[in-house]
C-alpha positions in Angstrom: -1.3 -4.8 15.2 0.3 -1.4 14.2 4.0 -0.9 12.9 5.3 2.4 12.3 4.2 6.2 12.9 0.5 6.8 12.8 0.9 10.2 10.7 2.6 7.8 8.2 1.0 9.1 4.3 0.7 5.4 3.6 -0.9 3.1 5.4 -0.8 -1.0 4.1 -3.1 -3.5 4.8 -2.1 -6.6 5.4 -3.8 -9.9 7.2 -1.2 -11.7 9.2 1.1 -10.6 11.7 5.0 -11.3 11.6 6.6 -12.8 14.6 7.9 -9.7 17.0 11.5 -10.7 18.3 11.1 -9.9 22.5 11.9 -6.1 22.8 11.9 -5.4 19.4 10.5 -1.7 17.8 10.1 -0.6 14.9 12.2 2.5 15.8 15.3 0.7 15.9 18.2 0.6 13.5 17.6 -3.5 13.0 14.1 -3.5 13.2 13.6 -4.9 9.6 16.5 -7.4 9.6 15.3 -8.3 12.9 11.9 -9.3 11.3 13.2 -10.7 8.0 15.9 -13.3 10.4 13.1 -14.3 12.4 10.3 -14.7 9.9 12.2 -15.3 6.8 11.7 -15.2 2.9 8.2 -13.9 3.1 8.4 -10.7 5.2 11.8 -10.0 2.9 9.5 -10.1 0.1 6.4 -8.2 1.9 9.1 -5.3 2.9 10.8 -5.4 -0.5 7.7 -4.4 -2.4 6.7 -2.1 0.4 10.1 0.0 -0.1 9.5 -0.9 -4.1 6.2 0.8 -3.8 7.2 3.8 -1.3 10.8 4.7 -1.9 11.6 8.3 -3.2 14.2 7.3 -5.4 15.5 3.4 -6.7 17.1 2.8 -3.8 14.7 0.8 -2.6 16.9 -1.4 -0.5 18.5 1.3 1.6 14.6 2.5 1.9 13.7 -1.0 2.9 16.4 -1.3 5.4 16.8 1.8 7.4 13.8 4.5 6.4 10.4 1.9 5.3 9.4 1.7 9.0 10.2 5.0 10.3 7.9 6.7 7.4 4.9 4.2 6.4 2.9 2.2 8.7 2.2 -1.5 8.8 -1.5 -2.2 9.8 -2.4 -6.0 10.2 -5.9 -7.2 11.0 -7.4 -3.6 10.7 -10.7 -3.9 11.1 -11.0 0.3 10.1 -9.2 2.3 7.6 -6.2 4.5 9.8 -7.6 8.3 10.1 -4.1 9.3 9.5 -2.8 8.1 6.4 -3.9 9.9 3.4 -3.1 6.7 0.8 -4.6 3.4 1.9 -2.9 0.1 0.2 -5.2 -2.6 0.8 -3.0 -5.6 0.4 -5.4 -9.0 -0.6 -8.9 -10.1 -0.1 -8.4 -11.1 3.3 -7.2 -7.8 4.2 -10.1 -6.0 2.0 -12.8 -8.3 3.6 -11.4 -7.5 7.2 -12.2 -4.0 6.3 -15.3 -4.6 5.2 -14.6 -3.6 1.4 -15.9 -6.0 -1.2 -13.1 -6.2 -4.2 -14.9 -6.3 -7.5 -13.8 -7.0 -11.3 -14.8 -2.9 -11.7 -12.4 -0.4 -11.6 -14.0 3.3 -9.9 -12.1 5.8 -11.5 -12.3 8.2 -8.5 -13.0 11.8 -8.0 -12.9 13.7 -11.1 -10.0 16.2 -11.7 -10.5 19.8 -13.5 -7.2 20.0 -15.5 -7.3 18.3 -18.7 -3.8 17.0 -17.9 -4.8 15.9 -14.9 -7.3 14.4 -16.5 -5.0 12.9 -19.2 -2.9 11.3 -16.6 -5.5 9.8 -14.9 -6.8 8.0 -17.9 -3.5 6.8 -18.8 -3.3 5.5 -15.4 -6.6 3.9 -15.6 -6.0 2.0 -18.8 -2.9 0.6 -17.6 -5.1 -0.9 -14.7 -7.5 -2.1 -16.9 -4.3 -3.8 -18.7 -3.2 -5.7 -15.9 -6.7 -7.3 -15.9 -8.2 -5.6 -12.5 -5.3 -6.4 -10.0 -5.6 -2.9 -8.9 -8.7 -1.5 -7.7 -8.7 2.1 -7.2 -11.7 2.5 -4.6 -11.3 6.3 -3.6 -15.1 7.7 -4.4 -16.6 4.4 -2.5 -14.5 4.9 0.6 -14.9 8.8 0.2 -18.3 8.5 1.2 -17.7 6.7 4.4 -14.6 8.9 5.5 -15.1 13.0 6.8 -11.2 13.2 5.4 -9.6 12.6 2.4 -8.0 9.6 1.4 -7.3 7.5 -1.5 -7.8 3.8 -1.0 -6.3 1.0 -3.8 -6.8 -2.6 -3.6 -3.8 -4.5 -5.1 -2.7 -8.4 -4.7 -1.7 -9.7 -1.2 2.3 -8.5 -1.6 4.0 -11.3 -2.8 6.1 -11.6 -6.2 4.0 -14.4 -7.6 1.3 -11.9 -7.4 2.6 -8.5 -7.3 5.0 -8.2 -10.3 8.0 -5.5 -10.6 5.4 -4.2 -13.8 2.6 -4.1 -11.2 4.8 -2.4 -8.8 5.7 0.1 -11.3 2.3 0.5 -12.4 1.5 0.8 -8.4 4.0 3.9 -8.1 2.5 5.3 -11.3 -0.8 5.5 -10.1 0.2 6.6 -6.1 2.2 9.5 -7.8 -1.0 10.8 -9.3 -2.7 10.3 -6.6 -0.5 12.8 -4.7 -0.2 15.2 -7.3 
């Protein structure tokens, strides 16, 4: 299943579908309430951490209600990484397995960068991974070698607040802002 635009710069991973209300789009002004009444707590919380993650600014909840849709895309059961997105966020081991990526406890520090501040960042970002004990896995240089296009690829915990922290979050837009750099 696919929500949102396929040019979308991030693409998230997830496992299982929500329940589609009959007519529904992601287009529409109430597509995200529309999802959250029908399936509840969980997709609030799914969404939430998407717009935590995505938004420009820390208004995440006007992101989350009327822009997370219409500018990142949903993919659930992917059995291929999207050609279109740039930044891959491969949400849990049942989403990493259905793509065919093994998570390990190893973090690949991905493709090197020339500037020393760059360079700085990147290491700075890395440590903080290390920190939080391996919950994100930044996978670029393995996927790079199985994709003709560039991409960046993370594995981080199936999007849920007992597993995805605000810290992790913050840590998550830390390291996506370097990636884009």
């Amino acid at each position: 299943m696919h929500i949102g635009p396929a040019a979308a710069p991030y693409a998230f991973y997830l496992p299982n579908p929500p329940l589609i209300p009959a007519y529904w789009h992601w287009e529409q002004d109430s597509a995200i309430a529309e999802l959250i009444a029908l399936n509840g707590n969980h997709w609030r919380k799914i969404f939430t951490i998407m717009a935590k993650i995505c938004a420009p600014s820390e208004d995440w909840r006007n992101y989350r209600d009327n822009l997370l849709l219409t500018e990142q895309m949903l993919l659930i059961g992917a059995r291929v990484l999207s050609p279109y997105a740039n930044i891959h966020i491969v949400c849990g081991q049942t989403a990493a397995t259905a793509l065919g990526i093994a998570a390990n406890s190893n973090i690949a520090t991905g493709p090197q960068q020339s500037a020393n501040k760059q360079k700085a960042d990147q290491q700075t970002v890395l440590q903080l991974m290390q920190a939080s004990q391996g919950k994100l896995q930044n996978i670029t240089t393995i996927m790079q070698t199985q994709s003709s296009h560039s991409i960046s690829v993370l594995l981080t915990p199936y999007l849920d607040y007992r597993q995805y922290s605000n810290a992790l979050i913050a840590l998550t837009r830390s390291h996506l802002q370097n990636v884009s750099a």
